[in-house]
C-alpha positions, 0 to 999 in steps of 0.5 A: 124268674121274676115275681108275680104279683098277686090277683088282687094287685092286679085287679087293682091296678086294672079296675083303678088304671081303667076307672083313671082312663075312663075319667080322665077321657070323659074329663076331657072330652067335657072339657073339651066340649065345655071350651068349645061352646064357652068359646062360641058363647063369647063370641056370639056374646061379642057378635051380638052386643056389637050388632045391637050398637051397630044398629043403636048407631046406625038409628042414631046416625040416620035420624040426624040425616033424616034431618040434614037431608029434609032441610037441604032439600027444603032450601034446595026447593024454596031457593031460600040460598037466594036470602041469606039473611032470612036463611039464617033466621029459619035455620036459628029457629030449628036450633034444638028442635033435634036431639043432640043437634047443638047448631046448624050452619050453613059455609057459601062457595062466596066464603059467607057462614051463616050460623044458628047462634049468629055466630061470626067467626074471625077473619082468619077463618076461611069457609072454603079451606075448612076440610068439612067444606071440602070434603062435603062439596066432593061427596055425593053424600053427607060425611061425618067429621071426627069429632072436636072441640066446638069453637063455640060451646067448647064441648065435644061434638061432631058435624054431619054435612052435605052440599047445596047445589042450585036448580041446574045442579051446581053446588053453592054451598054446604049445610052443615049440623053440629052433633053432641055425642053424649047420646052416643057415649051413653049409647057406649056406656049402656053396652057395658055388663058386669061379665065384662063386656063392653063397647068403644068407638074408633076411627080408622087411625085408631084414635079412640073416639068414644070410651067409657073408661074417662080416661081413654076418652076423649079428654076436655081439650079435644085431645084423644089417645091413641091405640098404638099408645096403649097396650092393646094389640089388634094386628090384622084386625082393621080389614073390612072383610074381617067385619063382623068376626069375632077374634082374639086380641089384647085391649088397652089394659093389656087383658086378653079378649074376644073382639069384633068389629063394625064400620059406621057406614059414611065415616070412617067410626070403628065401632070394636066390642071387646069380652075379657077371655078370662071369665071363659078360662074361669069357668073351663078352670071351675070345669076342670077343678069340678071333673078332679073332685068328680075323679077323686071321688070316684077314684076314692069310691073305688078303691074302697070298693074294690078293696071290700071286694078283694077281702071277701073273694080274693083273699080267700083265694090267696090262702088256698094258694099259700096252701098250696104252696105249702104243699109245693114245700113239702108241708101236708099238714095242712088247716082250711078250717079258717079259710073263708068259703064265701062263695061257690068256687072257693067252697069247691076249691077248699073241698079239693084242697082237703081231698088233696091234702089228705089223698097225698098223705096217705099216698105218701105215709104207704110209699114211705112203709113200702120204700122202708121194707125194701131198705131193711131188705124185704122186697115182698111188700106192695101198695094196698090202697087204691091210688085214683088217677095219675097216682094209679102209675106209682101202685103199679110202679111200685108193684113193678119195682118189687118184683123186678128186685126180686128178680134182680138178686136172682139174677145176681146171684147167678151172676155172682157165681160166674163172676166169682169163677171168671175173677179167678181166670182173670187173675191168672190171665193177669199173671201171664200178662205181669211176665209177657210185659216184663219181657216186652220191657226187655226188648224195648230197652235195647230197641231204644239204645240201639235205635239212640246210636242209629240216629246219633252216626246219622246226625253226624253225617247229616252235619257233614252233608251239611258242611258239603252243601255249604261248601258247594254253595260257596263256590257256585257263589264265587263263580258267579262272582267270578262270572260277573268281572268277566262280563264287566271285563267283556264290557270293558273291552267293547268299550274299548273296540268301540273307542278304537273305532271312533279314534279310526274315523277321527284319524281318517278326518285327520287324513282327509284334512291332510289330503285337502292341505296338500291341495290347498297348498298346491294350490297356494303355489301356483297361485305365487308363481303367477304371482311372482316376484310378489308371491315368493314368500308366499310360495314358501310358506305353501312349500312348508305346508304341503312338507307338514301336511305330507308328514301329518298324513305318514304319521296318520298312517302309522297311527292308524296301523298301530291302531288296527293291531290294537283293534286286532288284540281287543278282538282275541281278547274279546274271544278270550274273555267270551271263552272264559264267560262261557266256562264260568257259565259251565261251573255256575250250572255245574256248581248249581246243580251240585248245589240242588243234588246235596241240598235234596241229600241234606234234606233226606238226611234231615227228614231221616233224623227227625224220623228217628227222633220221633221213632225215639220219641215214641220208642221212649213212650212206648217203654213207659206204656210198657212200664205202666202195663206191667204196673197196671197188670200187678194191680190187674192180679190183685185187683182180680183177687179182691174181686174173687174175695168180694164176689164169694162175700156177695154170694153169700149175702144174695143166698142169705136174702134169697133163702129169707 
């Protein structure tokens, strides 16, 4: 049986295993809570500073169209394309009356530039191929180039430009500004926080336009760094319907971050807004670590606690149990002055280990008495106190022993007497019995040997039954096989029948050819005679021929004679043989059956003898029972003699306690 384990362990083991699931649950569900909202915090943070720039930016870009589009249409109105020279003073005059407007120019479908700074350019430089010229002539709306190196002021900028068209609408030429984007790197620069938030400019390349890391800016010889060359990772991050969502990526130092995205409306400026997940997986970390301290705590707390109250309620408790299983022991001398009662169950249940203490050694100091009185011989003695609940069923079971006792050595007094006559007609029964088995011994003795010789004269005729059998065997066997040369001898003979007939018609074939020789030759000599002189020779050769063939057809016949006294012989000889098969067909069945009868005798005779083998068997063991019989019944007259004496001896001593 397994060991239990104590109420204490068991209340610490529940109270520790619920306060751990309880924390560690509400941990989680804090953390849990805590991540989601840090979460949704950094993206609104990343949301929110990406739709401020948006807006810094979209102000920034339609205060300078605001510009670009009053002045087309003031020169658009005033016809002032008709006069170049006079176009170039007024837009000279405008120069620097907007902020981050550098210059102002205007590129004619002629190939003429007209510059704000009176700038000329080389003869290489063609209006028309520029892609500002173009891309403005084919937009129905002012474009915003990439930024560059300006030609003339060598800084950074980027040009805003929009076509001209005349009074019947046909373009001829485009007015174009040049923007310093130091308002807008400011702009950038301004969006950063010291919790890491920060935001920067691309184009759809991923060129990075504006940055307020120097180093991913855009650098002093106009040259400007790739994305795709840093460590960032913004996989599926450039899709317009994504706009404005805030999603997870790696920036340009590799760091992981929250990202959102904007496009600048009429460029193609990325404005990306980025927030470092570390300082949100700080905070959840700070979270966790303050949820351990808290379980710790607790855990600490509770243990002193639940520890404080095992002590006091618990403890007690397992003393009473170790009493009792002291008790259990046999151990009544029990002490409960140092258990503490600190509350009302355990006062009452040290009460009624006290009470049960006591009753039981009362209880068992009379049972102890009772049982000594009847060990000594007095069976008068009864309880005397008063046994209370179950123990009420040993008073009257001791009662009821001792008066049964009484009436037990009655009762074998009486019974020693009769066993003491009935010992004595037992041993004279068992003298009788010693001499009829004696006897019995006797007999059984010359049943066996005469049994012995029975079963020796049939063994000995069984063998030679036995050697009948095998004689009989034999035969049919060689009948059988005397069987079989006459058939193969009655097969040889149809063979020979068989070849004989076929000899016969080879012989009429012989015969036949014969018949047709003589004819031939027959023939053959009336043909010479016709023929003459010239056919005599050939009438002799005919004349031989018809001699040989009448030969051949009387030695054919005397063949064909000699064969049927042949055919005549092999018929008799088959007859003959069949003869011969069928009595050889009557000795086999008579052998056979001769076989089967001695076979059914050897197998009675052999069934006899294992009869009386086994009746010599039992013979045998039957004479050792009676031998063991005879043993048992001189042990049967002596025990029965002891009995006697013992019975006397018994009688004696029941008188005794009686009479006592």
């Amino acid at each position: 049986m397994l060991k239990q384990k104590h109420l204490s362990q068991r209340i610490r083991f529940m109270t520790n295993s619920l306060i751990i699931i309880l924390v560690l649950l509400n941990t989680t569900i804090q953390v849990t809570k805590l991540s989601r909202i840090e979460v949704e915090n950094a993206h609104n943070n990343v949301k929110q500073t990406l739709g401020i720039t948006q807006a810094q930016f979209n102000g920034w870009v339609d205060e300078k169209k605001v510009f670009l589009e009053t002045l087309i249409n003031s020169i658009e109105f005033n016809q002032s394309y008709l006069d170049l020279d006079q176009l170039e003073h007024e837009i000279a005059s405008l120069s620097g009356t907007v902020k981050d407007i550098s210059t102002i120019y205007i590129g004619t479908n002629q190939g003429r530039l007209i510059h704000s700074d009176y700038w000329r350019p080389s003869a290489d430089f063609i209006v028309t191929e520029r892609m500002w010229y173009i891309d403005a002539i084919n937009s129905d709306t002012f474009i915003m180039t990439p930024p560059y190196l300006d030609a003339t002021t060598g800084g950074i900028v980027a040009s805003m430009a929009q076509k001209i068209t005349n009074n019947s609408g046909q373009p001829i030429g485009v007015l174009s500004i040049d923007i310093t984007l130091d308002s807008l790197i400011n702009l950038i620069s301004s969006s950063e926080t010291d919790e890491g938030l920060y935001a920067f400019v691309v184009n759809e390349a991923g060129d990075i336009l504006m940055h307020s890391d120097p180093t991913l800016a855009p650098q002093a010889d106009g040259s400007m760094i790739n994305l795709d060359s840093t460590k960032a990772k913004y996989e599926d991050f450039f899709v317009t319907e994504r706009a404005n969502e805030a999603v997870t990526g790696i920036n340009a130092a590799g760091d992981s971050v929250y990202s959102a995205f904007t496009l600048v409306p009429n460029t193609d400026w990325v404005i990306i807004t980025n927030y470092p997940t570390k300082y949100t997986t700080q905070t959840i970390v700070l979270e966790i670590l303050v949820a351990l301290l808290i379980f710790l705590g607790g855990l600490i707390f509770s243990t002193i606690a639940i520890a404080n109250f095992v002590k006091k309620y618990i403890t007690p408790i397992n003393q009473v149990a170790n009493s009792l299983t002291e008790i259990s022991k046999g151990n009544l001398n029990i002490n409960t002055a140092n258990i503490p009662r600190s509350s009302w169950e355990i006062d009452t249940l040290t009460d009624s280990l006290v009470v049960v203490t006591n009753s039981l050694n009362m209880y068992i100091k009379e049972i102890s008495d009772i049982l000594l009185n009847y060990a000594n011989g007095d069976f008068t003695a009864v309880p005397q106190q008063n046994y209370v609940g179950s123990f009420s069923a040993i008073k009257t079971s001791l009662t009821d022993i001792s008066h049964s006792l009484r009436e037990l050595l009655a009762d074998t007094n009486h019974s020693a007497t009769e066993v003491s006559t009935a010992a004595n007609n037992i041993a004279e029964s068992a003298g009788e019995l010693a001499d009829a088995t004696v006897s019995q011994a006797t007999l059984l003795s010359e049943f066996k040997e005469n049994t012995h010789n029975i079963a020796t004269d049939i063994i000995n005729s069984i063998e030679d039954i036995d050697n009948s059998y095998k004689s009989i065997s034999e035969m049919a066997h060689k009948a059988n096989e005397s069987k079989e040369v006459a058939n193969n001898m009655e097969s040889a003979m149809n063979l020979i029948s068989s070849s004989t007939q076929e000899i016969l018609k080879i012989i009429n074939q012989v015969e036949d050819i014969a018949s047709q020789t003589n004819l031939l030759a027959l023939n053959a000599s009336i043909e010479a005679a016709r023929a003459g002189e010239a056919g005599r020779g050939f009438t002799i050769v005919a004349s031989e021929v018809r001699e040989l063939s009448g030969k051949t057809s009387e030695i054919v016949k005397t063949i064909y004679d000699i064969i049927n006294t042949n055919l005549d012989s092999v018929k008799q000889g088959e007859e003959m043989v069949a003869l011969t098969t069928n009595v050889l067909d009557n000795i086999i069945e008579a052998s056979r059956e001769t076989a089967i009868v001695s076979k059914n005798i050897r197998d009675n005779a052999l069934n006899q003898r294992d009869a009386l083998q086994d009746m010599t068997s039992e013979t045998n063991r039957l004479a050792q029972d009676i031998s063991k019989n005879a043993a048992i019944s001189e042990e049967n007259v002596a025990i029965s003699e002891e009995l006697s004496t013992q019975a006397n001896i018994l009688k004696s001593k029941l008188d005794k306690f009686i009479i006592d």
